[in-house]
N, C-alpha and C positions, 0 to 999 in steps of 0.2 A: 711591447705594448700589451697591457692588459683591460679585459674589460671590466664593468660594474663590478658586479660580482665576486670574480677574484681580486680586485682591489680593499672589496668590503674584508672579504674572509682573512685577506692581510694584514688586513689594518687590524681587527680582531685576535690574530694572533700575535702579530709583533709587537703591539704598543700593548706594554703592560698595562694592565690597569682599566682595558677598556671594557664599558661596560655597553655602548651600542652607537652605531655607526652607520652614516647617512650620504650618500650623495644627493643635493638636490639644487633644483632648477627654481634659482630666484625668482624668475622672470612669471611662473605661476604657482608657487610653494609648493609644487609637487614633489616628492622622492619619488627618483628614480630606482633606488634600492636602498634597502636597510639589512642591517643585521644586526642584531642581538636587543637592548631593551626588555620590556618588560611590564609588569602591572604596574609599577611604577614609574618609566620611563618609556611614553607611548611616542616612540621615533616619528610615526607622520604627523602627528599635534607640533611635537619639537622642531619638527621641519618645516612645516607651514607659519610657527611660529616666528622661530630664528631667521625666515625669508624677508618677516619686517624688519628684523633687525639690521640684515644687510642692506636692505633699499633705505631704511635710514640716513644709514653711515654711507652711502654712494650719496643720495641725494646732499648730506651736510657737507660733505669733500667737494660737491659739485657748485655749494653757493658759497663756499671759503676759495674758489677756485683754486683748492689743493690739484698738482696735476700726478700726485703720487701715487702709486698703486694699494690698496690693499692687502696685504699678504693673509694676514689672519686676524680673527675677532677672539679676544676671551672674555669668558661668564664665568668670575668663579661664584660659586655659592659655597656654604658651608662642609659639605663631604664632598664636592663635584667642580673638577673644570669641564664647561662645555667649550671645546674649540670649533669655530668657523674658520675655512680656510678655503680662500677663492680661488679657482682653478682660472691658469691662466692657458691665454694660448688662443687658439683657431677651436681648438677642439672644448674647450673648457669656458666658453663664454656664456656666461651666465649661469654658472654653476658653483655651486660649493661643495667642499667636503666636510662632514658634521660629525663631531666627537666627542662623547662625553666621556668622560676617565673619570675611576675611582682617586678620590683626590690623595687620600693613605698610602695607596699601594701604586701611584703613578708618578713617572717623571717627566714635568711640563717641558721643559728643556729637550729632553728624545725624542717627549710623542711629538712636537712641531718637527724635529728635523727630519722623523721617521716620514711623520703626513707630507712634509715637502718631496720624500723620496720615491712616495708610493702614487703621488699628483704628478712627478717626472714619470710616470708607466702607464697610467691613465687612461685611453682611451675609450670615450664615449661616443 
């Protein structure tokens, strides 16, 4: 089990491409931790932001009475995927993990199985 922290520094080093990375708590758009970002990529805006996106996408699942889990949200834009990836579990309730990747230099296909492998260490 790992915590925040070295989770983030993880994610940052293993998933190519990435350019800054978030754990945060839906429940009040706070990050709990970030790493990397930038004047251009201001991680706790991104995270308070992307908090509505998930309460969205829980609340539309919950009046379609989908009974399926979320695994992960994607935003691609033009140079950038931002991946959401909801932490499951006891420990990971109401939490995501937040990732934006260089979209040139990344592979969407790793970084989710990477963020899946780095969400199995997790501990918050």
């Amino acid at each position: 089990m790992t915590n925040v922290e070295i989770s983030l520094k993880e994610t940052m080093t293993v998933v190519e491409g990435a350019l800054g990375a978030a754990v945060v708590d839906y429940t009040s758009g706070m990050a709990l931790g970030t790493l990397g970002g930038g004047k251009d990529l201001d991680l706790a805006v991104a995270a308070a932001g992307n908090t509505d996106v998930v309460r969205a996408k829980v609340r539309t699942m919950e009046h379609l009475g989908l009974k399926a889990e979320i695994e992960d949200i994607l935003i691609t834009l033009g140079t950038q995927y931002h991946l959401i990836r909801l932490l499951k579990g006891r420990q990971g309730s109401g939490l995501f993990l937040y990732l934006v990747l260089d979209r040139g230099r990344s592979n969407l296909a790793m970084a989710r199985h990477q963020l899946k492998r780095i969400e199995a260490d997790l501990e918050v």
